[in-house]
C-alpha positions, 0 to 999 in steps of 0.5 A: 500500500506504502508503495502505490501511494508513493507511486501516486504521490510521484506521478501528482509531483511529476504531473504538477511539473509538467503543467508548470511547464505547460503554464510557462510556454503559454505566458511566454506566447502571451507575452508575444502575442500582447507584444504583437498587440493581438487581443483575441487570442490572448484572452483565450491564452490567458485563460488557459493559463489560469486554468493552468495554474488552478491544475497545478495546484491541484496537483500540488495539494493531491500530492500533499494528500498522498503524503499524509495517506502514506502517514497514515498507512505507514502508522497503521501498519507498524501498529500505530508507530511512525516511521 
């Protein structure tokens, strides 16, 4: 159980990464765009950017989550101690 947790946590951590990543090319093609001064389609940009953002923090706190499941997991099976 400790190690699908760890897995999961993982795989929040490294998906978090990925949008972080996502989140930083739309601002660098916004801040083209605003340059450019093209409003329409950075209105849509910039909302996809927000959304981002709210994904990434998602992420961020499933794998805080999951921390705290493997806490617990962990406590339970060594009957109550952490470890």
């Amino acid at each position: 159980m400790v190690t699908s947790i760890d897995a999961d946590k993982q795989a929040a951590e490294e998906i978090a990464v990925l949008i972080a990543g996502s989140r930083r090319q739309a601002e660098e093609v916004l801040g083209r765009l605003q340059a450019l001064g093209v409003k329409v389609e950075g209105h849509a940009l910039n909302a996809a950017k927000q959304t981002l953002d709210e994904c990434e923090t998602q992420c961020i706190a499933m794998a805080q989550q999951f921390e705290e499941a493997r806490g617990a997991a962990v406590a339970v099976k060594g009957g109550g101690r952490s470890a």
